[in-house]
C-alpha positions as CSV (number, residue, x, y, z in Angstrom):
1,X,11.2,0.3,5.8
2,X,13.5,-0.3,3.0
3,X,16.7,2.2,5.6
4,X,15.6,0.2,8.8
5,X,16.3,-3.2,6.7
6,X,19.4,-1.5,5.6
7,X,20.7,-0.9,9.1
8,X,20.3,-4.1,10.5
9,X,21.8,-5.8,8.0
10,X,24.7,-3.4,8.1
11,X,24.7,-4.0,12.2
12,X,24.5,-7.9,11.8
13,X,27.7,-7.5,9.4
14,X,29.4,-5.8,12.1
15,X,28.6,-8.0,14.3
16,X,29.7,-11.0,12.5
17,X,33.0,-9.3,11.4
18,X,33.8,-8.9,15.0
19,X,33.4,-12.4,15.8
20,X,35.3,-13.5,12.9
21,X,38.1,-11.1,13.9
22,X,38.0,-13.1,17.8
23,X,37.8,-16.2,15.8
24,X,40.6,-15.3,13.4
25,X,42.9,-14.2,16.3
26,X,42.4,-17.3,18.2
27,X,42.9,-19.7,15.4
28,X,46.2,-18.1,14.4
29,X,47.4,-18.0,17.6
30,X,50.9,-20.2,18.2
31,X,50.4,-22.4,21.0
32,X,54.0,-22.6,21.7
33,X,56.2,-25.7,22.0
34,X,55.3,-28.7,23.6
35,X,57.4,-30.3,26.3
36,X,60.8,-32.0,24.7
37,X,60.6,-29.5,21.7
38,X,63.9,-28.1,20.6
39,X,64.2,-24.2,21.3
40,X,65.0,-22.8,17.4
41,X,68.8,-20.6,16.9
42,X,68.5,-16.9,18.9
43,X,65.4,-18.4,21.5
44,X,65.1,-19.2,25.3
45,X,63.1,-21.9,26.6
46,X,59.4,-20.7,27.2
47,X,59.6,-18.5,24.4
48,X,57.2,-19.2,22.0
49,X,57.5,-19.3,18.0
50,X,56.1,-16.0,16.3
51,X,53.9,-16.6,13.0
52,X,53.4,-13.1,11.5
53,X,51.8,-13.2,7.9
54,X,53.3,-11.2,5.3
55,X,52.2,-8.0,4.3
56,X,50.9,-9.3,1.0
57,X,48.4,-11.1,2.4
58,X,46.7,-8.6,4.2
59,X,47.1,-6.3,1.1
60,X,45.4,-9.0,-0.9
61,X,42.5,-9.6,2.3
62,X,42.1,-5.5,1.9
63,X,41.2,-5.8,-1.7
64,X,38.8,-8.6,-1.2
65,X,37.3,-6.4,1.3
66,X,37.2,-3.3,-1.1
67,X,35.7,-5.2,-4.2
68,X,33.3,-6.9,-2.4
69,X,32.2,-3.5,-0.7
70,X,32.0,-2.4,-4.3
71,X,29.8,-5.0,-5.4
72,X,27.8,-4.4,-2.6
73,X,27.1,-0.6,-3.1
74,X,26.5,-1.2,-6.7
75,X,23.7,-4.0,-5.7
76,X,22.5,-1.0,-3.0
77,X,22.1,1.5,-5.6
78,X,20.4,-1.3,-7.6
79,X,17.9,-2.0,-4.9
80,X,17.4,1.4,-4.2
81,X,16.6,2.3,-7.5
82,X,14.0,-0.7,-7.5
83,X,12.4,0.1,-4.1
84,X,11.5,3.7,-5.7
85,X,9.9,2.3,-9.3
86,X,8.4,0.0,-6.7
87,X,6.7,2.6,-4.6
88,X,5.7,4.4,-7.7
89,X,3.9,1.5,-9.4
90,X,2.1,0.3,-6.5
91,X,1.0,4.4,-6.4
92,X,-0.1,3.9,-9.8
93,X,-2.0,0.5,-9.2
94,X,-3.6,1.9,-6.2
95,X,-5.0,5.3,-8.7
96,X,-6.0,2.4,-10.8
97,X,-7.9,0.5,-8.4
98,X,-10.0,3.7,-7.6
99,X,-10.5,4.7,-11.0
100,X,-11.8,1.1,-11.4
101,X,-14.0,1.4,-8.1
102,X,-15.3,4.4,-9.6
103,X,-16.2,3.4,-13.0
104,X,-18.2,0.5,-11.2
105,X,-20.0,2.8,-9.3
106,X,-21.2,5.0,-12.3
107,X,-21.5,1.8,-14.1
108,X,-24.2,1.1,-11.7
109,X,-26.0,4.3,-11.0
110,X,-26.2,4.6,-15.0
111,X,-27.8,1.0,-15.1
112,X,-30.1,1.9,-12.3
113,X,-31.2,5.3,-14.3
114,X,-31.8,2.9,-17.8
115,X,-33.8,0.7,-15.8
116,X,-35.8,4.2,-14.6
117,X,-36.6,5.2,-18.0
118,X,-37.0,2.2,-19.4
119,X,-39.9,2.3,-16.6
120,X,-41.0,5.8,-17.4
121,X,-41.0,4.8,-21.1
122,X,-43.4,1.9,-20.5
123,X,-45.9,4.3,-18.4
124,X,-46.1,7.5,-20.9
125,X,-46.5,4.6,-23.4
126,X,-49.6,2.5,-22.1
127,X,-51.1,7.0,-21.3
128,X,-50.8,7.3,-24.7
129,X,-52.3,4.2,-25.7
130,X,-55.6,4.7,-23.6
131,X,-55.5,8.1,-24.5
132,X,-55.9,7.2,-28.0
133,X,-58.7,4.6,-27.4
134,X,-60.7,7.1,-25.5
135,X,-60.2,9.4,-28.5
136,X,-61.4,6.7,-30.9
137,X,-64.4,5.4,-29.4
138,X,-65.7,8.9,-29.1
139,X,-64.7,9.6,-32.5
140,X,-66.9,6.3,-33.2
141,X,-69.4,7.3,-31.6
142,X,-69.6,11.1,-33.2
143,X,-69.6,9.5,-36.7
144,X,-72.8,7.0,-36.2
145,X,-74.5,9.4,-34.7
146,X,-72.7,12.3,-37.2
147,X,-71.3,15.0,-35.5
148,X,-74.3,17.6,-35.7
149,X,-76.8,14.5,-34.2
150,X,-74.9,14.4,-31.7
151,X,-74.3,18.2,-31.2
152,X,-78.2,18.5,-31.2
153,X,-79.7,15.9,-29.0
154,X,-76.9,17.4,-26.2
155,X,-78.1,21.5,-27.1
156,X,-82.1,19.7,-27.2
157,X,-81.3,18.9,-23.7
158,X,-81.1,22.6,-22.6
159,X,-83.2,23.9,-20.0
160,X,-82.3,27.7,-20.9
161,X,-80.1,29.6,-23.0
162,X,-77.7,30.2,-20.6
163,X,-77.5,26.4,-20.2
164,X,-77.1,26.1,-24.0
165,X,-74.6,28.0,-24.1
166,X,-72.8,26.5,-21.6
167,X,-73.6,22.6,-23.2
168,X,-72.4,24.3,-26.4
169,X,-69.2,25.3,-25.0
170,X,-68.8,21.7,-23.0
171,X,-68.5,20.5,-26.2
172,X,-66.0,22.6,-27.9
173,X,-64.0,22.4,-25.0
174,X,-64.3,18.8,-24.8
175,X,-62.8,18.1,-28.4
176,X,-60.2,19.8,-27.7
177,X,-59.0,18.5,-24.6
178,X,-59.0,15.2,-26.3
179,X,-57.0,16.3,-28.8
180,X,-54.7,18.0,-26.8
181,X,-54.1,14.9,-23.8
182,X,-53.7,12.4,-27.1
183,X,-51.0,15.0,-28.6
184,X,-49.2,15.6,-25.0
185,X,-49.4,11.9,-24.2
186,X,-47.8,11.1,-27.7
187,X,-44.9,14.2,-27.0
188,X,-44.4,12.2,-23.3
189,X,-43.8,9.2,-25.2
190,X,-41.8,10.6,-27.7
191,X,-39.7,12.0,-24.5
192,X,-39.5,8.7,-22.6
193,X,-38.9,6.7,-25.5
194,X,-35.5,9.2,-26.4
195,X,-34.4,9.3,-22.4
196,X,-34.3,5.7,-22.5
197,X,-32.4,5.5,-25.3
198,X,-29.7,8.3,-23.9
199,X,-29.8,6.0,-20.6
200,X,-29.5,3.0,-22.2
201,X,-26.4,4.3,-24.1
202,X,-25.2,5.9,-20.9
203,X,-25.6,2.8,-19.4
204,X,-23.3,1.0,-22.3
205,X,-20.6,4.0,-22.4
206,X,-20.0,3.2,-18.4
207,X,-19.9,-0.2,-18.9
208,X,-17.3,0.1,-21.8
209,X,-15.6,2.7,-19.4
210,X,-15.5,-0.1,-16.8
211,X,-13.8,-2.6,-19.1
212,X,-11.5,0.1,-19.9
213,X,-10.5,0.6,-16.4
214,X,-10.6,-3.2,-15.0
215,X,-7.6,-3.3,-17.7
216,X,-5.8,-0.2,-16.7
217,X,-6.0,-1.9,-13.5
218,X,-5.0,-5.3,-14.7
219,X,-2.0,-3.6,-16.6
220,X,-0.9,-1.6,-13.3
221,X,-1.5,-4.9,-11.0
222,X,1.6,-6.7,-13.3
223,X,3.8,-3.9,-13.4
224,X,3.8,-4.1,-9.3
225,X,4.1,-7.4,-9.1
226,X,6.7,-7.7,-11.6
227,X,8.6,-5.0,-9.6
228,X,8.0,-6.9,-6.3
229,X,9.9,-9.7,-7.8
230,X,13.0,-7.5,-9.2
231,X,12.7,-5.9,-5.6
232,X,13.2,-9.5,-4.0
233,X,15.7,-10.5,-6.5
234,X,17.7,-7.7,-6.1
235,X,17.5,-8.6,-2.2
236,X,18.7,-12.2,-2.4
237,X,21.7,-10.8,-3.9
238,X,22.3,-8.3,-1.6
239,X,21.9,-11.0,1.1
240,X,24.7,-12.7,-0.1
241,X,26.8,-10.2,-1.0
242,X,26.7,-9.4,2.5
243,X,27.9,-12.4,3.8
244,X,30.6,-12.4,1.1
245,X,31.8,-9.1,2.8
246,X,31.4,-9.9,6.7
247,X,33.4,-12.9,5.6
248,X,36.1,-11.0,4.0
249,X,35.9,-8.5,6.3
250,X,36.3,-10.9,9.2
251,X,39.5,-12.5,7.5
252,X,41.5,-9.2,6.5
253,X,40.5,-7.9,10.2
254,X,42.5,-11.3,11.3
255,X,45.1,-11.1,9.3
256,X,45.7,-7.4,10.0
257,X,45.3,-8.3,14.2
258,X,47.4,-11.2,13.8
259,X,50.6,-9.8,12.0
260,X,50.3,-6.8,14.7
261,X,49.8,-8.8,17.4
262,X,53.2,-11.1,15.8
263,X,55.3,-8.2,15.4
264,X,54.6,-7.2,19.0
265,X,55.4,-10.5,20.4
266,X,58.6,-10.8,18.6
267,X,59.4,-7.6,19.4
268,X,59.1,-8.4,22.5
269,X,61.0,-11.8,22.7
270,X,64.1,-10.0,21.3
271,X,64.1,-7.8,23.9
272,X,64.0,-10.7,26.7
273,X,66.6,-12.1,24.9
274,X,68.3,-8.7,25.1
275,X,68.0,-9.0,28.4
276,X,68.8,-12.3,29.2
277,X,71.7,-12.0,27.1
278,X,73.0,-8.9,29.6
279,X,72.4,-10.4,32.6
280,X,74.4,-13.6,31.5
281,X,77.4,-11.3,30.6
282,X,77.2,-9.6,34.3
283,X,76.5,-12.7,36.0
284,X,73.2,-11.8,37.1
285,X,69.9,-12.8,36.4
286,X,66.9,-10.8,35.0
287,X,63.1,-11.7,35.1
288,X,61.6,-10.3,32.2
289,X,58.1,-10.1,32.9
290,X,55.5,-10.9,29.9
291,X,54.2,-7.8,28.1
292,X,50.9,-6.7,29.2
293,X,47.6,-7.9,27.2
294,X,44.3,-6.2,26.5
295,X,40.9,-7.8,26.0
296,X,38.1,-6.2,24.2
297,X,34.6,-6.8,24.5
298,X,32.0,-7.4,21.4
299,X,29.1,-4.4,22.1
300,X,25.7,-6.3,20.8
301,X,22.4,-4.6,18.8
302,X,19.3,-4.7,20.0
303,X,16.7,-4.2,17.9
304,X,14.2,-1.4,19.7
305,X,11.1,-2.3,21.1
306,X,7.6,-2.0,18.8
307,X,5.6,0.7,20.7
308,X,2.6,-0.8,22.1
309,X,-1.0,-1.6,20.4
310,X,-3.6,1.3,20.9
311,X,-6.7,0.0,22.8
312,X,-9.4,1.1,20.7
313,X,-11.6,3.6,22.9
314,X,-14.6,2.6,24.5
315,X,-17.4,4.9,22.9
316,X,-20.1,4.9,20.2
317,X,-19.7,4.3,16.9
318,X,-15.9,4.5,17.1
319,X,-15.6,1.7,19.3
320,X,-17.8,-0.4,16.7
321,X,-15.7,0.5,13.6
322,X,-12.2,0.0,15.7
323,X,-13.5,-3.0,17.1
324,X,-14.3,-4.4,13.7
325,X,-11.0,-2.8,11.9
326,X,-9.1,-4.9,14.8
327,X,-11.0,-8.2,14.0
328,X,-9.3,-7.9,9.9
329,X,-5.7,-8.1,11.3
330,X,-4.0,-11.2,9.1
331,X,-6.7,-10.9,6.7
332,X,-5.0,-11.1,2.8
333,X,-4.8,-8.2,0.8
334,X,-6.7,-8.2,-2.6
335,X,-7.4,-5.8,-5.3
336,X,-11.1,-4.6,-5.1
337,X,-11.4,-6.5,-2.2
338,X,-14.5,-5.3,0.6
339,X,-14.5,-8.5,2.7
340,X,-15.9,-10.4,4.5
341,X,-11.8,-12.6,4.5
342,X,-10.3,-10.2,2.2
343,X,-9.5,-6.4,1.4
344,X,-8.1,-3.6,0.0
345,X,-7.1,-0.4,1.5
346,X,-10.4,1.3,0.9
347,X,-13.0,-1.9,1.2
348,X,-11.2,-2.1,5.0
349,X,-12.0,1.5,5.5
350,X,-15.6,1.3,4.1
351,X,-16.2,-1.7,6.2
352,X,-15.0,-1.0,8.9
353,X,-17.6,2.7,8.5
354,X,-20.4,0.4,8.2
355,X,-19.7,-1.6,11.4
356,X,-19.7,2.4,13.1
357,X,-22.9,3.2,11.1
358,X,-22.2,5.5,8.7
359,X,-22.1,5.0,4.9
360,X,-19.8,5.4,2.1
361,X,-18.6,4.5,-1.2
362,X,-15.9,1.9,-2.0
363,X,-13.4,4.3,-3.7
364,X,-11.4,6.5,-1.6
365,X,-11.7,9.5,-3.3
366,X,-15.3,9.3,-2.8
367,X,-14.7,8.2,1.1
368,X,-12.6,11.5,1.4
369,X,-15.0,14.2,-0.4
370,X,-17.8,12.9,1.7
371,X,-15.7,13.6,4.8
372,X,-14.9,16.4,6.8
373,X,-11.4,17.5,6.3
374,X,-8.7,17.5,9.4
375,X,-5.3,18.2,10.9
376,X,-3.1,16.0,11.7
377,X,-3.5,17.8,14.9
378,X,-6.8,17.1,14.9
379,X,-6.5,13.1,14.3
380,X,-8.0,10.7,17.0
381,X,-8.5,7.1,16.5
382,X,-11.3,6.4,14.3
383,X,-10.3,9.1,11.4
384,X,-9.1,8.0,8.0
385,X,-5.8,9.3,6.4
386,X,-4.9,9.5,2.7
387,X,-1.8,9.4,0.9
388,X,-2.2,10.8,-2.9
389,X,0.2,11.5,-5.7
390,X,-0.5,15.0,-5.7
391,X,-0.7,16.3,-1.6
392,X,-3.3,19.6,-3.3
393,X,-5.6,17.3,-4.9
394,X,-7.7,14.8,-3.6
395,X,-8.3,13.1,-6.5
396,X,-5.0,11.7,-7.0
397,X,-5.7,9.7,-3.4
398,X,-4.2,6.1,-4.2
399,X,-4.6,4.7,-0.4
400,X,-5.7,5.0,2.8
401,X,-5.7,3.6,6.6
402,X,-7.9,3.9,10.1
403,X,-5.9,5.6,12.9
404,X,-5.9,4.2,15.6
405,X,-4.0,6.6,17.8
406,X,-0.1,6.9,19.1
407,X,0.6,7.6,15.5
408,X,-0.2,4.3,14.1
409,X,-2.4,2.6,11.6
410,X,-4.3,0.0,10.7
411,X,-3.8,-0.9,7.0
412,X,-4.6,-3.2,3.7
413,X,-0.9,-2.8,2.3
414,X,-0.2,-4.0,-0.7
415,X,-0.3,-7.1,-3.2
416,X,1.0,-10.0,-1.5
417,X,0.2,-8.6,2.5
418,X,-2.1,-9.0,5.0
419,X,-4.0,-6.3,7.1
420,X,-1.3,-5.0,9.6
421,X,-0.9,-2.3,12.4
422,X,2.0,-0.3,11.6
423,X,3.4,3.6,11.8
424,X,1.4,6.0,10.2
425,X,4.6,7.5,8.7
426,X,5.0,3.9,7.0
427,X,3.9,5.5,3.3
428,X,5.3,8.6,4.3
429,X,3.8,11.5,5.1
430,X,-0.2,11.6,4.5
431,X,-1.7,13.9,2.1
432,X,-5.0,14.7,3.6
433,X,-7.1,14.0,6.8
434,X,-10.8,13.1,7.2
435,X,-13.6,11.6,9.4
436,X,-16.8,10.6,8.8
């Protein structure tokens, strides 16, 4: 973006250089004398006076040109320089702003699993509890009747031996499986209670983690736009150091025209004279005839034409997601941002899934691993692309975009822009591929 800006400015300055030159030429051109003016020593009427500027002057236009070219490089260079620390900050922002949708995300799922134990705490509590109470009223009840009353009047009950033996046994087995529900419920507490407290710090480490993250992000958020600003600083200068140059440009290219053109003219004037001169000495007369002028014409730049919007394709769930991708054109970019009036590169994307039908996270890594991986072969409107810092691993993916054929995109920029439709080489070659 930063080249294309480049070469129209450079194509404006030669476009205003030539008219200066046209404009130079005409303004120093020497009308000639007026009716009634005296012809000067060595001249013939009709001739006309020849202004030629010194050569001083155009060595002094020539150096104007060449310091001002100077100063213009150097402010390149300077821009250059910024555009790059640009694009690496707002790379670093946008790892930021996934490594904050991420700790958000596990902030959440760690709230929703201390919320589950809390729960599951609560139940193997209140077990325990009645557990207990069952234990104690039939301890109660063993003790007023004493436990060998009570062992009696159930054996007294007996029809046979066998069935004594099996009463007998009913007991035993019954005492213990009291005791041993009263001791498990008490272990399942004991286990609820210390998964609740591992969830509940869980819980507190993600949300720590989150703060942690939201400030990264903060952090990385004024390092771009500080940069933007150097980057439009840096511009404004540039800007006019441009002019300065067409201006100078257009002057030495003048003064350089004009003293040729001059020495010409009077070179040809003395030859007239010359002439003149001989044919008065023979007694004839000679016509000299004027020397022969050539016009140039100014060639003019135009800009090429944008290639045309992609229709999004009429099928499915595609169709949906394009059509709703389409709708967020204009729409501001902001950090974290997942609509409904503003976005960021991976809310678009996530949005734009759910008006399709399909699900997925609000980071972009997470969008990505959930995918299934493509070409760029492959690619047809609909799929996502990612750019990362490192092209081998995914989980250095700091933006992303909808394709939406004919190479182009559909994108939440930057800080500062709106959704746009623009090349998908815009961010430079994409890392990785995907759709849903």
């Amino acid at each position: 973006m930063r080249g294309r800006g480049h070469g129209l400015r450079a194509a404006l300055v030669a476009a205003t250089v030539l008219t200066a030159a046209l404009l130079g030429a005409a303004a120093h051109a020497d009308p000639g004398p007026g009716p009634g003016t005296p012809v000067p020593p060595g001249q013939t009427p009709g001739q006309r006076s020849v202004q030629i500027p010194g050569q001083d002057a155009v060595d002094q236009a020539k150096a104007d040109v060449a310091d001002r070219q100077s100063a213009a490089d150097g402010i390149q260079q300077a821009l250059d320089a910024a555009g790059t620390r640009l694009h690496t900050l707002l790379a670093r922002a946008g790892l930021a702003a996934e490594a904050y949708d991420t700790a958000v995300a596990q902030a959440a799922t760690a709230a929703q699993a201390a919320d589950a134990a809390q729960a599951q705490a609560i139940v193997a509590l209140d077990a325990q509890h009645q557990a207990e109470q069952r234990l104690g009223a039939f301890a109660a009840e063993t003790y007023r009747q004493g436990s060998d009353m009570a062992a009696a009047l159930t054996l007294l009950h007996a029809g046979s031996l066998h069935d004594f033996a099996v009463r007998r046994q009913a007991l035993a087995n019954h005492d213990a499986a009291e005791a041993l529900a009263v001791n498990g419920t008490r272990q399942a507490t004991k286990d609820a209670t210390s998964a609740r407290r591992q969830a509940d710090q869980t819980a507190a480490d993600e949300r720590r983690a989150q703060a942690q993250a939201e400030s990264a992000l903060e952090a990385a958020r004024t390092a771009a736009s500080d940069a933007q600003v150097q980057v439009a600083a840096i511009q404004v200068q540039q800007d006019a150091l441009l002019s300065e140059l067409a201006a100078a440009q257009g002057i030495e290219i003048g003064l350089e025209r004009q003293r040729e053109a001059g020495l010409e003219a009077l070179a040809a004037q003395q030859a007239v004279a010359r002439q003149s001169a001989a044919a008065s000495a023979s007694g004839g007369s000679t016509h000299a005839q004027p020397p022969a002028s050539s016009s140039g014409g100014a060639t003019t730049w135009t800009p090429p034409a944008s290639p045309a919007s992609a229709a999004p394709p009429a099928e499915g769930a595609v169709r949906q997601m394009l059509t709703y991708i389409y709708a967020q054109l204009g729409k501001p970019y902001v950090w974290g941002g997942a609509g409904p009036d503003v976005f960021d590169c991976s809310g678009l994307a996530m949005r734009g899934l759910e008006a399709g039908g399909w699900s997925f996270p609000h980071p972009a890594q997470w969008q990505y691993l959930a995918m299934h991986s493509l070409t760029y072969a492959q690619l047809r409107p609909g799929d996502l692309v990612f750019w990362a810092e490192d092209p081998a691993n995914p989980h250095t993916i700091y933006h992303e975009a909808v394709y939406i054929g004919n190479d182009r995109i559909i994108q939440a920029p930057h800080p500062g822009g709106v959704v746009e439709q623009q090349s998908l080489w815009i961010n430079g070659t994409p890392s990785f591929y995907g759709r849903p």
